[in-house]
C-alpha positions in Angstrom: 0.0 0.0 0.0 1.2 3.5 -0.5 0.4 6.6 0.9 0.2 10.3 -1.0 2.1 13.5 -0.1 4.0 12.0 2.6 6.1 15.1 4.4 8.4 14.4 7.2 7.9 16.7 10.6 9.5 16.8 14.5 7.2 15.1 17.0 6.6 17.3 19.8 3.9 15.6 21.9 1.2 13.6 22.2 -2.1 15.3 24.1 -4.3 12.2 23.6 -4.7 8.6 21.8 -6.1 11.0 18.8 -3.8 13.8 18.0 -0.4 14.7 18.2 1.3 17.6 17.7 4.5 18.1 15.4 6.2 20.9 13.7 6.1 20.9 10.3 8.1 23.3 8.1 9.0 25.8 11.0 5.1 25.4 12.4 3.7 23.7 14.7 0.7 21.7 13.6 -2.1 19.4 15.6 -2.5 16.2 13.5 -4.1 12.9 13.7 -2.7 9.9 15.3 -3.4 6.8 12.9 -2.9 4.2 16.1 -4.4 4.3 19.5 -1.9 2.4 21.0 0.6 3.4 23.8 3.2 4.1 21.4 5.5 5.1 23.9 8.7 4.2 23.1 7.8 5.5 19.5 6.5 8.6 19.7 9.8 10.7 21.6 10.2 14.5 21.4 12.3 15.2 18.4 12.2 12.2 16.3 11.1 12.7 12.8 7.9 11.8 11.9 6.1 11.1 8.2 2.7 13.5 8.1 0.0 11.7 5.6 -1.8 14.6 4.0 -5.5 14.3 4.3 -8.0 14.0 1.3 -11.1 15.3 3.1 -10.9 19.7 2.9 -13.5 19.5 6.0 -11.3 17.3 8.6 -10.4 19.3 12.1 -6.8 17.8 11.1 -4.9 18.5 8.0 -2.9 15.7 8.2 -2.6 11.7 9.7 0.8 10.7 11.3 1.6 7.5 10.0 5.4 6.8 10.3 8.2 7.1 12.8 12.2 7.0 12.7 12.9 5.1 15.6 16.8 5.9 15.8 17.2 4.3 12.6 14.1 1.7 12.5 11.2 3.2 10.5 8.4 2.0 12.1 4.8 1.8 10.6 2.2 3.1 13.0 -0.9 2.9 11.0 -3.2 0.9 12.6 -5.7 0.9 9.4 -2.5 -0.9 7.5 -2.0 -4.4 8.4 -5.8 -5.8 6.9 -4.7 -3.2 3.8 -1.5 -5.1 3.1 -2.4 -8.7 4.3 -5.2 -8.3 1.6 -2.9 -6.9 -0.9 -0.4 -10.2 0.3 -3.0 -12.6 0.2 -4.6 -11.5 -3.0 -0.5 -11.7 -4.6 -0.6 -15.6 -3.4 1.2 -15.6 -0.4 -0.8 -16.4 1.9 -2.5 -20.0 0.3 -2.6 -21.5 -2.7 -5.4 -21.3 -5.1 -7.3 -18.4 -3.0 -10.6 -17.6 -4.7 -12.4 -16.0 -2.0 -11.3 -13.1 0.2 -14.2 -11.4 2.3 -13.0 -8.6 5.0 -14.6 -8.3 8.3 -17.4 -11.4 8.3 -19.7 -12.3 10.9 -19.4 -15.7 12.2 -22.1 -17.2 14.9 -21.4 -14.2 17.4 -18.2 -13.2 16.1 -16.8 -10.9 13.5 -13.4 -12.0 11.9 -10.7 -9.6 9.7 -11.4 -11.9 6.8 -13.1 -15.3 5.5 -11.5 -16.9 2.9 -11.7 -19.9 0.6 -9.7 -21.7 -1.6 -11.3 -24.9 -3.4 -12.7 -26.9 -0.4 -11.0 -25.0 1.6 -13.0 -22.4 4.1 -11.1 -20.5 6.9 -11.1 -16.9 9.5 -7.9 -14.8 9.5 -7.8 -12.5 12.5 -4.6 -9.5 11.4 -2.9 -7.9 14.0 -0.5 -4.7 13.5 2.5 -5.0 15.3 4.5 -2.0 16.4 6.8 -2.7 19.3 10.6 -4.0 19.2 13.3 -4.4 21.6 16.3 -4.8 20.7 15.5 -6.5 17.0 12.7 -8.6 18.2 9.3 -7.6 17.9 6.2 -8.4 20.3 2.6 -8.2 20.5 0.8 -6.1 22.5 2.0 -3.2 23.5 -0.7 -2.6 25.9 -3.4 -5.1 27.6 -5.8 -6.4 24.8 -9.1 -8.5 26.1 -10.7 -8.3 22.6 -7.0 -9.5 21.4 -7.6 -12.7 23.6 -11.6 -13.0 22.6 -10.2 -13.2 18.3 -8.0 -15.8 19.7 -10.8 -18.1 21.5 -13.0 -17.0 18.8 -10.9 -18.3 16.4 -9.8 -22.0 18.3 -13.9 -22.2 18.4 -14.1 -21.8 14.4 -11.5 -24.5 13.9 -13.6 -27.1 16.1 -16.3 -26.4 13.8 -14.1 -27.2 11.3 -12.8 -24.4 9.7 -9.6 -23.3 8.9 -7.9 -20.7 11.4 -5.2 -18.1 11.3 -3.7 -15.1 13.5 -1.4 -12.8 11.1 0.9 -10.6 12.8 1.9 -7.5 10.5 5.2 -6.5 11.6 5.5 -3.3 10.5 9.4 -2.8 10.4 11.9 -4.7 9.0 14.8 -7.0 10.1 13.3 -8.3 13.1 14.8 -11.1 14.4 12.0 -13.1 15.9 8.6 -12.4 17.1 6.7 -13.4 20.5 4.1 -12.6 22.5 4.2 -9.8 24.7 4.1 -11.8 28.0 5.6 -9.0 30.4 2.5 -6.9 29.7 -0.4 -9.5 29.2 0.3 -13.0 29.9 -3.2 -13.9 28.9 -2.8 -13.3 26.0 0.5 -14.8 25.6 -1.6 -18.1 26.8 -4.3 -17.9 24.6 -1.8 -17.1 21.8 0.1 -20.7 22.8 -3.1 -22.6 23.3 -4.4 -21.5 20.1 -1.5 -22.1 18.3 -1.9 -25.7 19.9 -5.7 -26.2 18.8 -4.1 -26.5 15.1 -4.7 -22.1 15.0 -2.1 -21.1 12.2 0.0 -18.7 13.8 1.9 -16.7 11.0 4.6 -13.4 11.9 5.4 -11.7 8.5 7.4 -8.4 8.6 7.4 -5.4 6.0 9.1 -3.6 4.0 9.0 0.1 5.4 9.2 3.2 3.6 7.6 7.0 4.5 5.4 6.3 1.2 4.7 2.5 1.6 4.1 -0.6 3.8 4.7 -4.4 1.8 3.8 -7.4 3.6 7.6 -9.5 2.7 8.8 -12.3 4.7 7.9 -14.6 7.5 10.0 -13.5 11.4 10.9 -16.5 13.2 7.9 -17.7 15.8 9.2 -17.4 19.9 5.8 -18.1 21.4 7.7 -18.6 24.8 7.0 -14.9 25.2 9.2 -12.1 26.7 9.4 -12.1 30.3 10.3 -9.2 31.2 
């Protein structure tokens, strides 16, 4: 996916989840924050930042922050992204063989799942999940506490008793990671449910991008370390 008059500012803070202020050729502007997340080891006074400009004239904010340089790592922080590329991915091939069917956001029994998908005989759920955090060239989901992360999770062990195919697809969005894990240290349940589904036959599949200020491409699979991060 790419993005349109990409201009690169200085983060200066962060008021709420929503907006951010940065300054942006020698001004200061109030802009929108494209991931609700924590973001804190991101989103640091003075790092350069990638502004998105917006397409709607009648927006309170001119422009969507969707990219940081984390001393050296340019990190993806667009939390509308990872279904945008995993469909682009899948659609390419790369996620199964002989796809013919890709349906975002379905409604399953009392559920609602990122995609359904088919292939032949072949019927399935994929639940995408944006990751943003790294520490020291290993990246880990979540950054913050997630019950509805843990509900996609049993949601998803449920669809493959009923005998559908299941996957959890973690968008890394950096590059060069070195393995990827749950994020036990700040929510060991779902660092379990992430195991146990992985054991109920739930694909679990870590793929990590290619980053740019003007694009995001799903490209190759991280190394799984479901053992989590500790601390």
């Amino acid at each position: 996916m790419t993005y349109d008059h990409i201009l690169p500012a200085k983060f200066l803070s962060r008021p709420n989840r929503f907006i951010a202020r940065a300054e942006l050729k020698g001004r200061e502007e109030t802009v929108h924050v494209k991931n609700t997340g924590r973001c804190r080891e991101l989103l640091i006074p003075g790092r350069t930042v990638w502004l998105a400009e917006g397409k709607n004239p009648a927006r309170r904010t001119k422009y969507d922050l969707v990219a940081v340089d984390k001393d050296g790592l340019l990190v993806n922080m667009d939390a509308q992204a990872p279904n945008k590329v995993f469909a682009e991915w899948a659609e390419a091939g790369r996620f199964i063989d002989g796809l013919t069917l890709l349906r975002p956001e379905t409604a399953w029994g009392s559920s609602r799942f990122d995609f359904y998908f088919e292939a032949g005989e072949r019927k399935g759920f994929v639940e995408v999940k944006g990751v943003t955090l790294e520490v020291d060239g290993h990246a880990y989901f979540p950054d913050a506490p997630t019950e509805r992360g843990v509900k996609h999770l049993r949601e998803l062990m449920e669809a493959k008793k009923q005998g559908y195919e299941a996957a959890v697809c973690f968008v890394i969005q950096m590059a060069g990671m070195r393995s990827f894990s749950p994020n036990d240290a700040t929510h060991p349940e779902f660092g379990q449910a992430l195991r146990e589904a992985h054991a109920a036959g739930v694909e679990v599949l870590a793929v990590e991008c290619a980053v740019t200020p003007e694009s995001l491409t799903m490209t190759k699979a991280v190394p799984l370390a479901l053992s989590g991060r500790e601390g």
